[in-house]
Every structure is written in structure tokens, then in C-alpha cells.
N, C-alpha and C positions, 0 to 999 in steps of 0.2 A: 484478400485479407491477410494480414502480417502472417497469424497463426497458420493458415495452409501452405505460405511460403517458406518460411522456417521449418517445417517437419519438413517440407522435398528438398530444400537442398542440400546437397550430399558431398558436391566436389571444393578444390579450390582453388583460389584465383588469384592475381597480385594484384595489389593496392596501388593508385597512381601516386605521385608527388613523393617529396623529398625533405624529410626534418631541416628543419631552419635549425641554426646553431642557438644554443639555450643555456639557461641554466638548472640543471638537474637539480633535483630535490630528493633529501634522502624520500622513504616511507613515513618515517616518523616523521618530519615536517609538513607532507601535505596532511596527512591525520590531524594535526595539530592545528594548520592552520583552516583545515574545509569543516571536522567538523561541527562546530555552530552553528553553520549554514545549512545541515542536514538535517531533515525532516520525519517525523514517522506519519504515516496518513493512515486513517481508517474508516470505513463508510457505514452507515446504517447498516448495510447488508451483507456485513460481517467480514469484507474484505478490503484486507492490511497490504499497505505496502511504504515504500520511500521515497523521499521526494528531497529535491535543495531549493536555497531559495534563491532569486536572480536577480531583486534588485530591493533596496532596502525599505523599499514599500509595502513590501507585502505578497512579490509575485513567487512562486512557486512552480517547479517543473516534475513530472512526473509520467508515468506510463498513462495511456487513457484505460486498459484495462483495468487497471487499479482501482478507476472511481468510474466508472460506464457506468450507467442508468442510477445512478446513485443521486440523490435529490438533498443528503445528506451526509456532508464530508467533514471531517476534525483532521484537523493539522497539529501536531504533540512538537514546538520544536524541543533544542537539545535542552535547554533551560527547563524542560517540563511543562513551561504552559500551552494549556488548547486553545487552541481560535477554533472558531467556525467558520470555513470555505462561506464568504458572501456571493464570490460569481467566479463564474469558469470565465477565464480570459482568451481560450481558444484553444482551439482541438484540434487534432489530424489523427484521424480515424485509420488512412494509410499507414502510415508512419507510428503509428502507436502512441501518441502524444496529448499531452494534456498540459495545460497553462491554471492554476487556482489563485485567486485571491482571498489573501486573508488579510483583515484590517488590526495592526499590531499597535500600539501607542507608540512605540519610539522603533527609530531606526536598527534593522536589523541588519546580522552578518550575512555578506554576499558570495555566492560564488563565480567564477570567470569562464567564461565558454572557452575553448580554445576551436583549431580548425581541425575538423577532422580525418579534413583528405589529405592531411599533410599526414596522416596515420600510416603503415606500412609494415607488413610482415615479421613481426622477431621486434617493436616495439614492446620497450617495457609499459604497463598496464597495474593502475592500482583501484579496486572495486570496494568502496564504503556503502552498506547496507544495514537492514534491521531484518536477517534470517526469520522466517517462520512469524513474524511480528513480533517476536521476544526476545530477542536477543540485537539490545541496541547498539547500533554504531560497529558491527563488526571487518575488519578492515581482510582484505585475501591482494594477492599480489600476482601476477602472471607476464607474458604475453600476447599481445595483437597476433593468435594463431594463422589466420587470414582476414580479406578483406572479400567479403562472397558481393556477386554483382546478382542480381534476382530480375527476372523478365517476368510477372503473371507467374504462374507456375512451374518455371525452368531455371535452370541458371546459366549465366553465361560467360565467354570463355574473357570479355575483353568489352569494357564501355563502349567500344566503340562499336558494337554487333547494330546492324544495319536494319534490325528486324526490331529493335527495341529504340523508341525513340529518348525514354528517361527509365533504364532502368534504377533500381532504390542498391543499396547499398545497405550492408551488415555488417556488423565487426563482430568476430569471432574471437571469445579471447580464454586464456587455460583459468584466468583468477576463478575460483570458487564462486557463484552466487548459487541463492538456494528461493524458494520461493518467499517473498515478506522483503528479497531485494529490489525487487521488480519498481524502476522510477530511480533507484538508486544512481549517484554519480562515478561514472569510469572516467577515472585520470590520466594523464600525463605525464612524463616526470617534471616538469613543468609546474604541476599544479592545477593545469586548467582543465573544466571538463568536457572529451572527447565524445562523450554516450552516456546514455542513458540502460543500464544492466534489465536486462531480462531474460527467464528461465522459461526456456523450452525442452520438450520431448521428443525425440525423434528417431526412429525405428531402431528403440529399443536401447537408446545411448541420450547420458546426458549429454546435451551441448548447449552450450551457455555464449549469450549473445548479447548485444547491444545494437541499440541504436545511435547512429551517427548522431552528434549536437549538431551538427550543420542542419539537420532537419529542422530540429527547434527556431534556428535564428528567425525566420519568417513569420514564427508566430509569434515573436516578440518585439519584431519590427513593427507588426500590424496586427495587435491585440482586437478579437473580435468580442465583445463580452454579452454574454447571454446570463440569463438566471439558473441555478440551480435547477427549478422545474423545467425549463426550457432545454437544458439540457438534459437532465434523467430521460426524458420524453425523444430525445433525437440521438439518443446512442444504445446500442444496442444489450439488453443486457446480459444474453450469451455471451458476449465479447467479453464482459467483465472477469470469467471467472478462466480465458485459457490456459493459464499458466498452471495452472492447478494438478499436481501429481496426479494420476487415476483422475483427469479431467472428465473421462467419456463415460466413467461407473459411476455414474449415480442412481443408486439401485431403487429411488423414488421416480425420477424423470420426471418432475413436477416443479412447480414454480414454486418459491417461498410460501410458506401458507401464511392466508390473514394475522397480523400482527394484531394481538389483542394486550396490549400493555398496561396496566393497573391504573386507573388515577388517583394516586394515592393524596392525602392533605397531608400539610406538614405534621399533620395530629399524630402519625405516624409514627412521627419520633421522639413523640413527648414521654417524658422520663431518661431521654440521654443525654449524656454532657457533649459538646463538641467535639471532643477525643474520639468520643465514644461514634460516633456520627461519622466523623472522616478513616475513622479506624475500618468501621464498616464497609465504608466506600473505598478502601484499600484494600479489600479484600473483595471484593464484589470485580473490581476492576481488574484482579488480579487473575482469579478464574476465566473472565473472559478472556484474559490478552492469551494463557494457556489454550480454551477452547477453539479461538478464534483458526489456529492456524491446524487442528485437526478437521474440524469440520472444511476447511476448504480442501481438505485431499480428496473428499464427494468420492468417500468409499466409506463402506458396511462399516466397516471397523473405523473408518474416522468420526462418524457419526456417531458414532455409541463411546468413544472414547471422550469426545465433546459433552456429549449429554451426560456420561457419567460425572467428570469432573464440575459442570454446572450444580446437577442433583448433589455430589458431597458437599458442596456452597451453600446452595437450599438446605441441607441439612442440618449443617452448625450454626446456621441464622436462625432456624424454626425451633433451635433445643437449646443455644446459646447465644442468642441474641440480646442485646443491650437493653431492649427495651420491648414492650407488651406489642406494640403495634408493627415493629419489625419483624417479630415471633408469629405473630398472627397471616402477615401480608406472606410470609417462606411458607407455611404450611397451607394456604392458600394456591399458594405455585404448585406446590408436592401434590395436591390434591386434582390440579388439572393436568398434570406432567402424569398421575398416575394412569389417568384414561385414555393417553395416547398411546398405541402401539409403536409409530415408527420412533425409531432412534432420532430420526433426522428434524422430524417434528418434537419431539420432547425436547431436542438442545432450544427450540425457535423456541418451546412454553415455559422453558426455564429463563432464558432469554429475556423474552416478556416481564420477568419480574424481579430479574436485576433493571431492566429500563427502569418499572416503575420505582422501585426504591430510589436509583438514583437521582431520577427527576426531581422526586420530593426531597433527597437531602440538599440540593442545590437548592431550590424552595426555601428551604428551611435555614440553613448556613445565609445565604443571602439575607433572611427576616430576622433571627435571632443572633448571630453569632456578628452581624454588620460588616459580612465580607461580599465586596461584589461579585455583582453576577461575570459570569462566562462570558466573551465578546461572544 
């Protein structure tokens, strides 16, 4: 598995092949022109990460961790609007990889794989992300530190070791990524994208990685496409959350508890103007995308840090909210948020009832206000 190979390897190696002559691109040009094509992802289960997108239909590249057992995927592009992931186009569970579609009205901006074995030692390296899930599109600059060859659990000194028939390749690079990059595209100077960024741990030093796009190409030449359910059910949902600072503290060890989300009618919102409704809902959305990326550090204090910020939300909805039935539905939450002890279950009961508001202003803005629905 990616994750126990990444924390052992320790040494390093040189990279085969030889840059083809090109034309360099400042930083500020491939920022400029990738990204459009960059994506933010977020899943039912509370974990964010980035993604680009590969071809103007709709496909999508990103870590598999990022969306593992997830049944329920939102793709935010740079324009602001969400799709809903219709089907996973294919996976590689080895390689950390995941393929989503999303069905967009008109053609979107693409990005260009480039080869990655033409990668090599002391290459310049430019990493576009969404840090923490809040902080969009932020751009870090480095070099291809090394290029690590991985056998199963060792590494090795040269592709061509007699004892590994396909060992996997990793590119090691100095640009900054932090966790919320994880799926994110690592460039070229070129332009084109070489990997795909993700944040590991390991004995006690950050080291920041990528995977090679030549891994990708395969699963874009020969898209396997499964359903949402069909894949939440064949990926593992440990796997989803590796990357995760303080991945191994989680001082519950318990699985998600039952999601109990309001079904609220749009009645909910009667007495607000639309303003007042998507004001709401900008604020509701706001505290999650804060929440989201403490509660994934799955430590004590990230958990209370999460559910705190939820509960101040809950609280200026329940005292100052728009309207009688948004007031009623926050002090509703505060009331079953007060009877749970864990922090880590109070962020999931606050949780609960931002869903349910949301659901109904969607509901609601759709019936009254004649904006459509969400693809």
C-alpha cells in the first residue's frame, strides 16, 4: 500500500531519461494558464482535497485517497460551481489514483499530462493546490529532490534490481504541499503535469511527494467506469484518510457515527428573502470549509477545535438567524450537540444540521427563487 511505502523510504536514487529541449515557462504563466483546470474536491466524509481536469468533458484526476469509500463526491471548479461526481472512471488503488466524472454543460479548461520519466534530479518543479481545503489555488515552487524507486517495502538502488520485477516510482520534490493538496497538479517548466502532490509523514520529517502522471495515462486510455456505490463499497475507507497529520491519534478509534441529518421542508425558510437564504448558506459553508481541515488532523484538539467552530455557527443561526424556522432547526442541533460528550461526535451533530439546512435552501431557492438545481 502507497502509505507504508512512503513512510520506509529513506534513501536516494537517480532518475532515468533526459529533458528534451523545450520551452520554459515563467511561474506566473503556468499559474495562469493551469489554473481553470484546477479543481477543489470534497466528499460526504468530510475530506478535501484537489484535483485538475483532463479532458473538456468532464474527466477529472486526483489522489484515490481523497474520495476512498466515499459514495458522495462535489467537485468546486475555479469558476465556483459544484457538480456532483456521477461515476468514478477508474482507480489504481497501488498508485493512489482516481479518475471522476463530472457532467458540466459546456466545455471545460484542460490540463496536459506531460512524461514523467523524462523527470530527473535538480529539475525545476511547480505544485498548485487548495492547502487545508481553504486556501484556494495556492501556488509553491521547488525542485525534483530525487526520484525514489520502491520494491514492496524497500527501496532500491537502480530499476534495474533483478529482484523486483515493476518496481513504482516517486518523485520527491522541496515545493511546499500541505494536506487539502493532496490530487493537486506538479508541473514542468513546460507546463505539463508530471504528478500528482501528496503529503506524507515519515520518521518524524515532512517529506512531500508525488506521484508520477505516467501512472495516470492507463487509466485514461482505458476508463473503467463503476457507480459511486460501487465504488464507496470496493475501496477501502481507512485508506481515505492517510495523509492526515496525527493520522494514527484518533482518540475515538471508531468509525463515523450514524448520520442523522434533519429533513427539514422548505417551510423552514419562510419569512426570508433570498439574500437572506444564500447569506445563510455562506455562512454555513463557510464554517465547514474552516472545520473541515481540523477535524481531519484526527487529534483531541483537532476535534474540539472543529466542533467548536461548528457550535459558534449553530449559535448565531439559533440567536440571529433570518428567519423563525432557521432559529428553531440551530437550537434543535445545540440541543443534541449538548448531549454528546465526544468532541469528535459533536463536530458529526453539528454537522448534521448544517446538511439539513442546506438541503432545504437548495429546495427552496430552486421552488421559489427559479434558480436550478445543482447538476
Amino acid at each position: 500500500m502507497l502509505t507504508a511505502i512512503v513512510i520506509l523510504g529513506v534513501g536516494a536514487c537517480s532518475g532515468a531519461g533526459k529533458n528534451v529541449t523545450r520551452s520554459d515557462l515563467s511561474v506566473r504563466d503556468i499559474v495562469k494558464q493551469s489554473s481553470p483546470a484546477i479543481v477543489h474536491i470534497e466528499t460526504a466524509n468530510g475530506h478535501v482535497g484537489t484535483g485538475f481536469v483532463l479532458d473538456p468533458t468532464g474527466l477529472v484526476a486526483t489522489n484515490l485517497h481523497v474520495v476512498a469509500g466515499s459514495a458522495e463526491i462535489k467537485v468546486r471548479l475555479a469558476d465556483g460551481k459544484i457538480y456532483n461526481v456521477k461515476q468514478v472512471a477508474g482507480y489504481d488503488r497501488e498508485h493512489d489514483l482516481a479518475l471522476l466524472r463530472i457532467q458540466a454543460p459546456n466545455a471545460l479548461p484542460t490540463l496536459k499530462l506531460g512524461d514523467s520519466d523524462k523527470m530527473i534530479a535538480g529539475d525545476k518543479v511547480i505544485a498548485i493546490g487548495n492547502p487545508l481545503g481553504v486556501l484556494d489555488l495556492t501556488v509553491s515552487d521547488g525542485l525534483l529532490s530525487s526520484v525514489r524507486l520502491l520494491c514492496g517495502d524497500r527501496e532500491l538502488a537502480d530499476v534495474g534490481d533483478k529482484k523486483c520485477n515493476d518496481p513504482m516510482k516517486l518523485l520527491q520534490i522541496s515545493a511546499a504541499i500541505s494536506q487539502g493538496s493532496s490530487g493537486g497538479p506538479l508541473f514542468n517548466q513546460a507546463g505539463e503535469v508530471v504528478g500528482l502532490t501528496t503529503l506524507f509523514l515519515g520518521q518524524g520529517q515532512l517529506l512531500n511527494f508525488a506521484v508520477p502522471a505516467n501512472y495516470l495515462k492507463p487509466l485514461v486510455a482505458s476508463p473503467h467506469v463503476i457507480t459511486l456505490d460501487e465504488f464507496a463499497k470496493s475501496t477501502d475507507k481507512a485508506f481515505a484518510s492517510h495523509d492526515a497529520p496525527g493520522g494514527g491519534d484518533d482518540p475515538d478509534n471508531a468509525p463515523i457515527p450514524d448520520r442523522k441529518v434533519p429533513q427539514h421542508s422548505i417551510a423552514v425558510w419562510d419569512g426570508c428573502s433570498q439574500n437572506d437564504v444564500e447569506d445563510t448558506v455562506r455562512a454555513i459553508e463557510g464554517a465547514i470549509r474552516l472545520g473541515v481541515p481540523l477535524y481531519n488532523t484526527r487529534t483531541k484538539d483537532g476535534y474540539e477545535a472543529c466542533a467548536r467552530i461548528y457550535e459558534g455557527a449553530t449559535l448565531r443561526l439559533a440567536k440571529d438567524g433570518k428567519c423563525k424556522g432557521v432559529r428553531s432547526a440551530a437550537a434543535d442541533t445545540l440541543v443534541r450537540h449538548d448531549a454528546i460528550k465526544s468532541y469528535r461526535d459533536k463536530a458529526w451533530a453539528l454537522r448534521d444540521g448544517f446538511d439539513g439546512l442546506l438541503s432545504a435552501a437548495e429546495k427552496w431557492l430552486t421552488a421559489k427563487a427559479g434558480r436550478a438545481p445543482k447538476p
